[in-house]
C-alpha positions as a printed NumPy array, in Angstrom:
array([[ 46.812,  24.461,  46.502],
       [ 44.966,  27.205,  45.028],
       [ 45.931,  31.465,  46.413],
       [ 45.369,  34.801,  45.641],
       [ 42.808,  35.377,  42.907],
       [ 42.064,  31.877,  41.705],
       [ 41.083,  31.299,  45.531],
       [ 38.611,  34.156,  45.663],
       [ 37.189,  32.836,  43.082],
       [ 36.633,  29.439,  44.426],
       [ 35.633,  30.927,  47.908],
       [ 32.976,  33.412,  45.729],
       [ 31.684,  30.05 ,  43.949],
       [ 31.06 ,  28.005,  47.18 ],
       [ 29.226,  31.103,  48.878],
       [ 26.743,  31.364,  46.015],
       [ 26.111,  27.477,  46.093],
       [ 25.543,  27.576,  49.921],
       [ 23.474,  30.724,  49.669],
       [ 20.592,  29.223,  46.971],
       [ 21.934,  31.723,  44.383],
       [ 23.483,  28.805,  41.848],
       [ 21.648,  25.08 ,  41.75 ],
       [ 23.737,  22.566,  39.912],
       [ 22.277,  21.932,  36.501],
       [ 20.551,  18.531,  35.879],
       [ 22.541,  16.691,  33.361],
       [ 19.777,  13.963,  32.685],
       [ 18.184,  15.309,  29.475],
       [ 14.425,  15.604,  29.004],
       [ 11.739,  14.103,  27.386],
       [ 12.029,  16.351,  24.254],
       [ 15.76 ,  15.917,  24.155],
       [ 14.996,  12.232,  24.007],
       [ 12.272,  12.471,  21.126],
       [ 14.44 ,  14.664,  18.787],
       [ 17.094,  12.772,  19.295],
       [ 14.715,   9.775,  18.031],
       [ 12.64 ,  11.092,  15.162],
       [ 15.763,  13.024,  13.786],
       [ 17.117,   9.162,  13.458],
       [ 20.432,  10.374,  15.644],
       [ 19.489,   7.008,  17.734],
       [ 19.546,   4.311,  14.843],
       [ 22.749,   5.353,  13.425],
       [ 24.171,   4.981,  17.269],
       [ 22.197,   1.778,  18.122],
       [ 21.13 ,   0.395,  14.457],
       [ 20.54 ,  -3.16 ,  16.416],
       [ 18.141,  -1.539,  19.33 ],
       [ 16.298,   1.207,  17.027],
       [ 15.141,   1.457,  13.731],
       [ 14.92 ,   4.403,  11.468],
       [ 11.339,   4.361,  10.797],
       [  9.726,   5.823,   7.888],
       [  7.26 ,   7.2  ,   9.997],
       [  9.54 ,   9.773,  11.527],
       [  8.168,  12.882,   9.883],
       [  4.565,  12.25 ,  11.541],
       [  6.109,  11.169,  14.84 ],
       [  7.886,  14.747,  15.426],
       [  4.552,  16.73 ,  14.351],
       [  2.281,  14.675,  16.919],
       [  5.587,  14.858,  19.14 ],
       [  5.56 ,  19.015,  18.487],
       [  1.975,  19.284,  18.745],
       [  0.441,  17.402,  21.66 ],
       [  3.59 ,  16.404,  24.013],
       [  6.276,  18.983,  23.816],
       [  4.307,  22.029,  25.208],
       [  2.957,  20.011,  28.26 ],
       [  6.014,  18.04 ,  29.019],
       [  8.851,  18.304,  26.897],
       [ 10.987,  20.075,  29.395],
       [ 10.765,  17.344,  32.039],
       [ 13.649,  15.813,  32.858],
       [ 13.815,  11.631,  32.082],
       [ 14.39 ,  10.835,  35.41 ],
       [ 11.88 ,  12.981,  37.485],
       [  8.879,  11.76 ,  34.233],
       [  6.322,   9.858,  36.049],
       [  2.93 ,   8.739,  35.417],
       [  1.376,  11.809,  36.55 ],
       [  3.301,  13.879,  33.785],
       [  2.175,  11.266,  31.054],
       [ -1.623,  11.066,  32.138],
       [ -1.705,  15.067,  31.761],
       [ -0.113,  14.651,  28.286],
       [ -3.726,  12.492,  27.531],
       [ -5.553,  14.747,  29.264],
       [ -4.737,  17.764,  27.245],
       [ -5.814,  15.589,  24.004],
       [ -8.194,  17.879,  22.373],
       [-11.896,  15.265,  22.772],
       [-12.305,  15.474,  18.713],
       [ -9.39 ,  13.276,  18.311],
       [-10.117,   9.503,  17.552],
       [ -9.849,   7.266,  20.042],
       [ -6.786,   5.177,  17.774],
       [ -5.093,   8.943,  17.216],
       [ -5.03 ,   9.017,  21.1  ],
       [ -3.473,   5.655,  21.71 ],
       [ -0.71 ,   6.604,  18.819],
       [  0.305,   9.759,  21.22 ],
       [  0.494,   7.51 ,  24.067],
       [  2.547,   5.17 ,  22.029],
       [  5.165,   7.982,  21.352],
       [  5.604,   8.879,  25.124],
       [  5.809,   5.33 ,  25.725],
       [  8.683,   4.779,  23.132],
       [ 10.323,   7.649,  24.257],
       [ 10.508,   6.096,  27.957],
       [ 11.213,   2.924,  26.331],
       [ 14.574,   4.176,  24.873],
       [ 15.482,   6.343,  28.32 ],
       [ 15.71 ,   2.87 ,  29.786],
       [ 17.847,   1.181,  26.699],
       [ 19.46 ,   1.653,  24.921],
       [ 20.687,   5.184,  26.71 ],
       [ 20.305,   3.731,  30.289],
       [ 19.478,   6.837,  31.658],
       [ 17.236,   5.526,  34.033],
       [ 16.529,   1.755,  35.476],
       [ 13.086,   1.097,  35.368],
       [ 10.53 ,   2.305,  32.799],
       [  8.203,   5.42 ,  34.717],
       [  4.941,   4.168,  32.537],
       [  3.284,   0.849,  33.237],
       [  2.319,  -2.197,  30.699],
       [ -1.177,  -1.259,  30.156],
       [ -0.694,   2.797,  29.903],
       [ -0.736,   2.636,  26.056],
       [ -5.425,   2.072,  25.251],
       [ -5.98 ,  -0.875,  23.117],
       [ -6.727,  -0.474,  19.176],
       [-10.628,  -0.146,  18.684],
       [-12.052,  -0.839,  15.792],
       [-13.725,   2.536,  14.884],
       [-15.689,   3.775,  12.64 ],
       [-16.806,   2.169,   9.666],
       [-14.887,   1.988,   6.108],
       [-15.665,   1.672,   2.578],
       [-14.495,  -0.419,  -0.24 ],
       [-15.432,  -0.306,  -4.233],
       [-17.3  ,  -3.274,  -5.598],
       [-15.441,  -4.595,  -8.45 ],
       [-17.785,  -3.032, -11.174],
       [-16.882,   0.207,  -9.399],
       [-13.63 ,  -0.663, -10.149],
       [-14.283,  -1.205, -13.528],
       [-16.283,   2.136, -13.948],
       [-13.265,   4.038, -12.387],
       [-10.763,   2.74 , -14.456],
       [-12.651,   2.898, -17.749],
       [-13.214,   6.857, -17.144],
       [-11.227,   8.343, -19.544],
       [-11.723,  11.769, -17.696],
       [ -9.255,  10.632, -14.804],
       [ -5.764,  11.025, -15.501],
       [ -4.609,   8.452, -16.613],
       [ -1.809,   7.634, -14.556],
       [ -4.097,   7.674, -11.295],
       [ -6.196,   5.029, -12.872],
       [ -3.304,   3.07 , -13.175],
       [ -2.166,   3.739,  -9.168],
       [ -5.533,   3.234,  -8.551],
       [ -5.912,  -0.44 , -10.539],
       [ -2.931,  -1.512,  -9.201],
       [ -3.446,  -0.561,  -5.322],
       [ -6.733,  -2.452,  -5.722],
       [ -5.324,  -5.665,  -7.402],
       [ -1.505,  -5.913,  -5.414],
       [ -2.775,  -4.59 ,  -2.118],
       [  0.695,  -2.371,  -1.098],
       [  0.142,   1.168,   1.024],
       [  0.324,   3.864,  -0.805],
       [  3.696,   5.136,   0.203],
       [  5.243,   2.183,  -1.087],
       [  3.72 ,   2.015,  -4.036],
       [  4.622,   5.5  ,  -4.946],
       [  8.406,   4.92 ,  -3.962],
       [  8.573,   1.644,  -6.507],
       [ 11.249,   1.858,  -8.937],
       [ 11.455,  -0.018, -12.425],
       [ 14.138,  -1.638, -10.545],
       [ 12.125,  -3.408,  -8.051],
       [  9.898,  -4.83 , -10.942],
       [ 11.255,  -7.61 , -13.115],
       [  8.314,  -7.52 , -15.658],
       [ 10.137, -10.699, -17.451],
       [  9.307, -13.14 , -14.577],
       [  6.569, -10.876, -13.288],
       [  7.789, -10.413,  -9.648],
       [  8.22 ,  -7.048,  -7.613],
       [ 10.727,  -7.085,  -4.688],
       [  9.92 ,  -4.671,  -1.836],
       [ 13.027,  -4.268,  -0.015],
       [ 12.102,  -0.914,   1.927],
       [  8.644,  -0.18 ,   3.709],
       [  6.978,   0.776,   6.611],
       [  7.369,  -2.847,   8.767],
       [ 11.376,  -2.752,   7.625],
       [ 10.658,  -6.865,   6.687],
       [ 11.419,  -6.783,   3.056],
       [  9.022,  -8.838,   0.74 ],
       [  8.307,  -9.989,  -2.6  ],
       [  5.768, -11.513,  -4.656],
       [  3.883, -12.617,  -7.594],
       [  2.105,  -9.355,  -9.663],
       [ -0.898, -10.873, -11.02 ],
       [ -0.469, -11.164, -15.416],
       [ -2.555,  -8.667, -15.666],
       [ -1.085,  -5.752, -13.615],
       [  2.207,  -7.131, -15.983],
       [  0.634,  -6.496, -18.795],
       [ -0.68 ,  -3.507, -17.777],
       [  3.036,  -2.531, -16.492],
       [  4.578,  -3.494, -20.045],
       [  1.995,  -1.271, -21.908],
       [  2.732,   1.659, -19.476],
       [  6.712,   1.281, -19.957],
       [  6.292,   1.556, -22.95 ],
       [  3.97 ,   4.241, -23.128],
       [  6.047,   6.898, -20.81 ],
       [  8.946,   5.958, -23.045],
       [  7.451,   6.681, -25.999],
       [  6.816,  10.266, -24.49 ],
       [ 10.61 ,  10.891, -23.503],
       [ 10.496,   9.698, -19.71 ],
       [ 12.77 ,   7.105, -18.489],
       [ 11.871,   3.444, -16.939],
       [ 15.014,   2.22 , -16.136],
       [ 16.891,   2.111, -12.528],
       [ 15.622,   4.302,  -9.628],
       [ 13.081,   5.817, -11.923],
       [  9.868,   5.751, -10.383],
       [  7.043,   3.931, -11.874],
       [  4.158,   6.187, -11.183],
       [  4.507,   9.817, -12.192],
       [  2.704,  12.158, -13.986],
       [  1.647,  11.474, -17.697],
       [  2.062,  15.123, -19.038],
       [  2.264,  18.856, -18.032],
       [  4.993,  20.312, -16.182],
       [  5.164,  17.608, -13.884],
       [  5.369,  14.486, -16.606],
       [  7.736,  11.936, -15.353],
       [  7.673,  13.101, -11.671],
       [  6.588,  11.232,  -9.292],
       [  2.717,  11.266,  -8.202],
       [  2.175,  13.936,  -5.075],
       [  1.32 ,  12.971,  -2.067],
       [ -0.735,  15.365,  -0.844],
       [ -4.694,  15.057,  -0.62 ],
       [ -4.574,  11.923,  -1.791],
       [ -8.35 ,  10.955,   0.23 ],
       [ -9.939,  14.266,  -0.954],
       [ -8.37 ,  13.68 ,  -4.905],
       [ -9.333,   9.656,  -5.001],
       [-13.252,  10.684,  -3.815],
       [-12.918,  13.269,  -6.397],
       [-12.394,  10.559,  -9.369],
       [-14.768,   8.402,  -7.935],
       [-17.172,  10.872,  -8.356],
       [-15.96 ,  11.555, -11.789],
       [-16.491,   8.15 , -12.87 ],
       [-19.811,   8.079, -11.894],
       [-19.635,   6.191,  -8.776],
       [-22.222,   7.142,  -6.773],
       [-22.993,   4.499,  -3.641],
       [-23.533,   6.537,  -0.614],
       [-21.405,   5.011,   2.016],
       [-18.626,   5.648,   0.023],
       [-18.785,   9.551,   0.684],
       [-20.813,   9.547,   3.809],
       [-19.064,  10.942,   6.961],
       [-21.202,  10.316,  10.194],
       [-20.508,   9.061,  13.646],
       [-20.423,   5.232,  12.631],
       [-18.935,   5.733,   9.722],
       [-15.713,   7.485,   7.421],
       [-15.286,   8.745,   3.888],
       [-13.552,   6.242,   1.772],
       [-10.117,   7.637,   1.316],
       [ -7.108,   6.033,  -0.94 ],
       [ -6.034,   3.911,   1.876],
       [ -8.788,   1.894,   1.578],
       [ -7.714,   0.358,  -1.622],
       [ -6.434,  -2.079,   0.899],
       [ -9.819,  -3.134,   2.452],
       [-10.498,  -3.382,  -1.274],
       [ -7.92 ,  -5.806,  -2.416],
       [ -7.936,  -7.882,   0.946],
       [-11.848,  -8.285,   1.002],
       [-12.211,  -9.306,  -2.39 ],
       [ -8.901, -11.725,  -1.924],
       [-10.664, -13.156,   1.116],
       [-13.806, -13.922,  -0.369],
       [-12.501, -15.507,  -3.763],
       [-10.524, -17.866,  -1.412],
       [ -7.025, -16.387,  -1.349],
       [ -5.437, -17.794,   2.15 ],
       [ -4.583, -15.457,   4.421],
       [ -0.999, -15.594,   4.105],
       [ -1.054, -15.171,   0.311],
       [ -2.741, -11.793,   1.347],
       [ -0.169, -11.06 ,   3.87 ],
       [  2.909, -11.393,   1.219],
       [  1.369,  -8.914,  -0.4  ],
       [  0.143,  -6.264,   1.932],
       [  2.711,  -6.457,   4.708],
       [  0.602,  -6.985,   7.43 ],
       [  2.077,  -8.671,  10.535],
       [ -0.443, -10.16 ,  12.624],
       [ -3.858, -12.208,  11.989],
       [ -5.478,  -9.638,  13.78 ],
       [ -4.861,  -7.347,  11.201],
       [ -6.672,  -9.483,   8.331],
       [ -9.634, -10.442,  10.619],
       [-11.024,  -6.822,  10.247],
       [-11.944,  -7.396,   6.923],
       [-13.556, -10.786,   7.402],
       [-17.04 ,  -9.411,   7.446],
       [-16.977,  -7.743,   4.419],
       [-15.462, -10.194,   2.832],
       [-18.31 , -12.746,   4.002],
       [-20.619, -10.224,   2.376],
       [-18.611, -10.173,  -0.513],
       [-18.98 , -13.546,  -1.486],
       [-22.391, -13.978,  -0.602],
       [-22.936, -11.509,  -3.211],
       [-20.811, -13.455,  -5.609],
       [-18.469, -10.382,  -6.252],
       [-15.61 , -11.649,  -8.329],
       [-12.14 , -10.18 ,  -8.034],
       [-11.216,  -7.172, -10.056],
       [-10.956,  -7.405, -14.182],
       [ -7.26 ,  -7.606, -15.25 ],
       [ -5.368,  -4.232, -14.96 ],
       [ -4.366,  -4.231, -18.562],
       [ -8.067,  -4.906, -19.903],
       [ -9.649,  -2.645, -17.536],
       [ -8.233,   0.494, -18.691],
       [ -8.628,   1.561, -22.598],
       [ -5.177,   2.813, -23.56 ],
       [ -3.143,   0.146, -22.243],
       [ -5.928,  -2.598, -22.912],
       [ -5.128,  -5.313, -25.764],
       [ -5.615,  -3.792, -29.495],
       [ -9.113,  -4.228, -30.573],
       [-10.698,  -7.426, -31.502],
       [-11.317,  -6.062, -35.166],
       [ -7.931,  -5.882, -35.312],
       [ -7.423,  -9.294, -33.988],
       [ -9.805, -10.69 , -36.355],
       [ -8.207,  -9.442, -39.457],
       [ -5.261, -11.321, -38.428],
       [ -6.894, -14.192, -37.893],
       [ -8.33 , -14.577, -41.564],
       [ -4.796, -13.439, -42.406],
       [ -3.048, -16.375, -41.24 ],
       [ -6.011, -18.658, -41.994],
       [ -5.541, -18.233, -45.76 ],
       [ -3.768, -21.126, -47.483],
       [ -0.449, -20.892, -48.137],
       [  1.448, -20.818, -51.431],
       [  4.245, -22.244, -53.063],
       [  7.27 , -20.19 , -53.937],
       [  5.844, -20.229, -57.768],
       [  2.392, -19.039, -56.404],
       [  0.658, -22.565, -56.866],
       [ -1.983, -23.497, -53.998],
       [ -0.774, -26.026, -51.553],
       [ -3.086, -28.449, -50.579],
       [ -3.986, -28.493, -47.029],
       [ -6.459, -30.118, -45.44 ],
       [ -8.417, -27.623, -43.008],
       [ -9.781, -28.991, -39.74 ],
       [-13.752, -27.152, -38.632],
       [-12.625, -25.651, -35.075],
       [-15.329, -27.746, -33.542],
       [-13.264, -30.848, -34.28 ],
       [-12.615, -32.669, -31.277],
       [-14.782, -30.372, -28.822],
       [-18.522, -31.903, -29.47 ],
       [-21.462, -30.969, -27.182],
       [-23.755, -32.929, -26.043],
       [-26.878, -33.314, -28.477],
       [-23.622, -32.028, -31.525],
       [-21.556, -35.064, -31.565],
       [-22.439, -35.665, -35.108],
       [-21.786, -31.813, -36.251],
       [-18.56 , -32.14 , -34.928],
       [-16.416, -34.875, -36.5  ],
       [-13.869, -34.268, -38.709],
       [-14.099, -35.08 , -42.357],
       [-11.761, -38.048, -41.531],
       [-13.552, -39.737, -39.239],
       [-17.023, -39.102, -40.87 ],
       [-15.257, -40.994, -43.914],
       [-14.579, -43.543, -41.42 ],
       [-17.69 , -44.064, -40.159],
       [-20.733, -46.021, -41.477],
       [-24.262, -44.366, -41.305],
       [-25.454, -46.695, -39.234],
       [-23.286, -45.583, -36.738],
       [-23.36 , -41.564, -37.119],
       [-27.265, -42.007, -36.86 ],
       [-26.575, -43.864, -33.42 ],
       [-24.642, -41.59 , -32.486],
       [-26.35 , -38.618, -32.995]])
């Protein structure tokens, strides 16, 4: 039993509680508590089988910071209700896209979503089913045609290792992020297979490259280590050429506003590619998807060879570009020209070139004293007649073998 001063003190606490002059602090902590705790990835190293660390993380906290913190980041968990998240949409500034408003309502539903597990600090999730809007399909988006393609690549004036990211976004269909975090590692250029063990759906994948983007991959090894920069390990594959940055890996940053840029460079000049109106969006680097998956689509490619390759989950995902790529093979677009032929410095060595070795190895070969050998030289057309050329394309063995009566029946 407690006297003298320590009892004052207790007797001066429980007047201050009784009088309204201390409340007892609420120990259930509040939305914003919750939502750093998540993006910061503090909740995936406690509960690695209930949350993931997403990749995503540094956009969550700036929508987080932006539209939902200064409304109701101070709320406690347990007193959050409906009301609270309705004013969070409310406050959406009416610019905003109807798909940028469902992703904010998607964050306050998550953040709910963990209150209830794996933290358990409340019973029964505040927000119901059908708060979060359904995806619409929005505005319209553009693609390149495969000539485009062609043009784009060929344009010596781009960089050139942006018309490789370019050629091989179009032709392997992979987002952008994870094609600019691929290693040399994740490529075996032998058997002509990448491995994609991290990206944004955490379900890693691997595929086929098609022989061209290998070819075009072998050339470009060879080419940045020519020029000093490694290609080995956790080296990235697509960095900068030259300049200060050579060997870096490729920025980030305006990637939509840089992409139209060498579009326009190259000559491309189709107007729904740059128009921005109320039915419609600029093309921006992201749509080098819509690209690869509408051409796939309309050259036959099934819809789960497209999926290996660009990660998307669900059917619905793929349907979007069904239209376009109905259009697309209506207008008999083929897919895009291999990677390695399609851009000059990595293409093949000329066909002079070729040529000359050609006749090269044609010429008969000699003894060791010098002497001629005697060879007898097959035409090329041997064996592969024509119709209305059967008799221009015997060998001079079986023309021996044949009576004129016959070769003028024949022909």
């Amino acid at each position: 039993m407690r006297d003298g001063k320590a009892l004052n003190e207790v007797r001066k606490a429980v007047d201050m509680i009784a009088s309204g002059q201390v409340v007892q602090k609420n120990l259930t902590p509040t939305i914003e508590q919750i939502g750093k705790r998540w993006t910061s990835g503090e909740l995936a190293d406690l509960y690695p089988d209930r949350v993931k660390r997403r990749r995503s993380a540094k956009t969550n906290r700036y929508v987080l910071d932006k539209y939902v913190y200064p409304m109701v980041g101070d709320v406690a968990i347990d007193k959050f209700t409906l009301d609270h998240a309705e004013a969070v949409m409310r406050s959406l500034p009416p610019k905003l896209s109807p798909n940028s408003r469902r992703s904010v309502a998607q964050l306050v539903y998550r953040i709910c979503s963990l209150a209830v597990l794996p933290l358990r600090h409340i019973a029964v999730h505040p927000l119901p089913r059908g708060f979060v809007p359904r995806y619409q399909a929005g505005k319209a988006k553009g693609w390149l045609y495969p000539d485009e393609d062609a043009m784009l690549l060929g344009c010596t004036q781009v960089p050139l290792e942006w018309r490789l990211f370019y050629g091989f976004l179009h032709r392997e269909g992979m987002r952008r992020s994870e094609a600019l975090n691929t290693t040399w590692s994740d490529i075996d250029l032998d058997l002509g297979v990448i491995v994609l063990d991290v990206n944004k759906t955490d379900e890693p994948r691997a595929w086929a490259l098609s022989p061209g983007v290998v070819a075009a991959l072998r050339a470009w090894r060879e080419h940045c280590a020519a020029r000093g920069v490694r290609v080995s390990g956790d080296a990235p594959v697509f960095v900068y050429d030259e300049g200060s940055q050579k060997g870096q890996r490729l920025t980030t940053s305006d990637t939509a506003g840089r992409f139209r840029g060498h579009l326009e460079l190259a000559g491309i000049r189709r107007p729904e590619l740059f128009a921005r109106t109320e039915t419609r969006m600029r093309i921006r680097l992201h749509d080098t998807r819509a690209t690869f998956v509408t051409l796939a689509l309309a050259n036959g490619r099934t819809e789960a060879w497209v999926q290996d390759r660009t990660g998307h989950k669900s059917s619905d995902m793929i349907n979007r570009y069904r239209r376009a790529a109905r259009t697309a093979a209506e207008l008999g677009l083929d897919v895009c020209r291999p990677l390695h032929e399609a851009i000059p410095e990595l293409a093949p060595r000329s066909p002079e070139r070729t040529r000359t070795k050609e006749k090269a190895t044609e010429r008969a070969p000699r003894s060791r004293r010098g002497a001629p050998v005697s060879v007898e030289i097959q035409p090329r057309s041997a064996g592969l007649a024509t119709p209305g050329q059967d008799g221009q394309n015997f060998s001079p063995r079986e023309l021996a073998s044949r009576s004129p009566a016959n070769i003028v029946q024949s022909c």
